[in-house]
N, C-alpha and C positions, 0 to 999 in steps of 0.2 A: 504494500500500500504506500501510495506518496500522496503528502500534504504538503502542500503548497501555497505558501501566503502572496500574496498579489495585489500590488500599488496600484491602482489604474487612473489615471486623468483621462476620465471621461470626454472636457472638453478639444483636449488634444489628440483621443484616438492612441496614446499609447502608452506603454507597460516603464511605472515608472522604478517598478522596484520586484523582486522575486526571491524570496528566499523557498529550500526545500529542508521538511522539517520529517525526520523518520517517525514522530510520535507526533498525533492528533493535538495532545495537551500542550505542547510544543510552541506547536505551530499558533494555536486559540491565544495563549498567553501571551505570543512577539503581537496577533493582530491587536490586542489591545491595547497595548503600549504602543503600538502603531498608529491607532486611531487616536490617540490621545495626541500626537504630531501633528496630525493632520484634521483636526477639532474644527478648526478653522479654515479649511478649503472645500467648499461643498462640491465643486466638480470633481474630490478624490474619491473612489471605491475601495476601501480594504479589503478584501476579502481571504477563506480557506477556502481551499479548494481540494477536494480527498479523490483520487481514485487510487485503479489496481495499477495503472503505469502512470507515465507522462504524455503519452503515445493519447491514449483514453484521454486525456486531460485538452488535449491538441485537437482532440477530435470533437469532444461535448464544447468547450468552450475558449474556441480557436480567437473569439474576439477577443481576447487578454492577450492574446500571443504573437498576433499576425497583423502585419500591417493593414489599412483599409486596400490597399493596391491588391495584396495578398490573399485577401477575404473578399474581392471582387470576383478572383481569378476562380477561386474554388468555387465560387458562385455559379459562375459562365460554366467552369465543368459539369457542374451535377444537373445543369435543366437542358 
């Protein structure tokens, strides 16, 4: 399993921070000390993010990861 904490500036479309955490509790505890930086930027997202790989994680929620160029492209592939 990997957890994954995740910076995201929303208004800019990309990932401003990523750390990877082997334990769940880990991971909860850096985002809240995290959230507490960022108290004051409402365009930021902190988020965990848990799957079985990273691969999974690329896959379910590629918007954290991939530029909007990047997430057009996959786009144009699958329709």
């Amino acid at each position: 399993m990997t957890n994954v904490l995740v910076v995201y500036d929303r208004s800019a479309g990309r990932l401003l921070d990523e750390q990877e955490f082997e334990h769940r509790r880990d991971a909860f505890a850096a985002r809240f000390e995290t959230e507490k930086r960022y108290r004051d930027h409402a365009n930021v997202e902190v988020v965990v993010l848990s799957a079985k790989s990273r691969a999974d994680l690329l896959r379910t929620h590629a918007r954290y990861f991939l530029s909007l160029d990047e997430l057009a492209a996959r786009m144009a592939r699958t329709s």
